[in-house]
C-alpha positions, 0 to 999 in steps of 0.5 A: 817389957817396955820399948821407947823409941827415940827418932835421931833427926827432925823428919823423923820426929815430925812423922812420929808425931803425926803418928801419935796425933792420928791415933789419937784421933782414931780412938776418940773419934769413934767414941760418942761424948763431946769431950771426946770430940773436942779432943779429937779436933784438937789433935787434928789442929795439932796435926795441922801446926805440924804439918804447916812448918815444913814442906812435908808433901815433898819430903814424903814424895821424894822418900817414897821414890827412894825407897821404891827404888831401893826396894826394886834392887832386892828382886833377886835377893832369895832372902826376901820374899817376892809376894811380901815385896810385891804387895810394899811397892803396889802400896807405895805406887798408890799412896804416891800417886795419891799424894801427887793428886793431892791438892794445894797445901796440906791442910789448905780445906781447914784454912779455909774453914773460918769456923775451924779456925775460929775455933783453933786461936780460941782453944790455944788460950789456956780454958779459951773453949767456954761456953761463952767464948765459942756458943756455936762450937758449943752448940756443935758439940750438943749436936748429934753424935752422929753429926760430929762423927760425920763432921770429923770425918769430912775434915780428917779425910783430906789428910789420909794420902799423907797418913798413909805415906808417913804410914809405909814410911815408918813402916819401913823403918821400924821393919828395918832395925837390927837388934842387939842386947846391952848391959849399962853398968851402974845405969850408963852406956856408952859407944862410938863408931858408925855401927850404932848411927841410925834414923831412930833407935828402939830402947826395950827394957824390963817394965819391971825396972824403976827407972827411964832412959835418958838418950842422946845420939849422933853418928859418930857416939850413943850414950844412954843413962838411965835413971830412977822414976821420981814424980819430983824430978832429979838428976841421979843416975840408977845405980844398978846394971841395967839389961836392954836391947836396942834395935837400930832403925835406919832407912 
């Protein structure tokens, strides 16, 4: 199977993002080549546009207090389970008490980094990381590895308090859908009413069909085509009776 999640607001597009952009980090962070480096400190530039265009702090600090709150209220549901409600809210004191800590404007440490930032308009030219554009990241790269590794570190850390907040709020979303199986005849579907609005939508389908779904959705309709994979792009809509399941996630 193959699952596409699809984010129906900005916020949450911006949060899956940011999550795409930390695991890259992640993986090629912990790897040893220069190249796997730069791609590292090019992921957490990204991380930094993104971060910079909204008040990101503050949507985060104001959704973790919604959701502690909402939470609180299942104490006295028998359906849920108190150790596993426990253990989400203790994260959500912390991380939150962690982002209130948090100092000046996410990012402000890489601002202020003339070096990085240096760096930063360089790399946004199309081939603009030659050797003879930047010599002194070039000679940072031939550093040690274990140098970059505690180079990237040092600057990726101030972001973990954010990380951690979009962390649980994903989590809670994802945790939050309800799962339905569908039928698109002839590659379309179609359905309106408040029952299919949602925050972000959770497309799966056999990985074994030749085509990709194409989404658009708001809270009054869902339409999905899907259509044929082709390297050349084209505007044809699968012929066939799709099977799929959709899981609507909403906080």
């Amino acid at each position: 199977m193959i699952s596409y999640e699809h984010p129906l607001n900005e916020r949450i597009r911006t949060l899956l993002r940011l999550e795409n952009l930390f695991s890259r980090i992640d993986f090629f962070s912990n790897k040893d080549s220069a190249i796997e480096h730069h791609i590292s400190l090019i992921a957490l530039f990204e991380i930094l546009e993104i971060t910079s265009r909204a008040d990101i702090k503050s949507d985060l600090l104001q959704e973790l207090e919604r959701q502690k709150q909402a939470l609180e209220m299942l104490r006295k549901n028998p359906n849920v389970s108190e150790t596993v409600l426990d253990e989400v809210l203790t994260s959500i004191k912390i991380t939150f008490r962690e982002m209130l800590d948090f100092p000046g404007k996410v990012g402000e440490h890489l601002r202020e980094n003339e070096w990085l930032m240096s760096i930063k308009q360089r790399t946004s030219i199309p081939g603009g990381g030659c050797v003879f554009d930047l010599p002194s990241y070039h000679y940072w790269l031939n550093l040690d590895s274990s140098q970059r590794h505690k180079d990237i570190q040092t600057w990726l850390t101030p972001f973990l308090p954010i990380r951690n907040a979009f962390g649980i709020v994903l989590f809670l979303l994802r945790k939050s859908g309800r799962t339905g199986k569908f039928v698109a005849n002839q590659g379309v579907f179609q359905q309106t009413g408040a029952a299919f609005s949602a925050h972000m939508l959770r497309l799966t389908v056999n990985s074994d069909l030749p085509c990709i779904p194409e989404i658009s959705a708001n809270k009054y309709a869902l339409n999905i085509r899907f259509v044929p994979f082709q390297y050349e792009q084209r505007n044809k809509t699968y012929e066939g009776d799709v099977d799929f399941e959709i899981t609507f996630c909403n906080l």
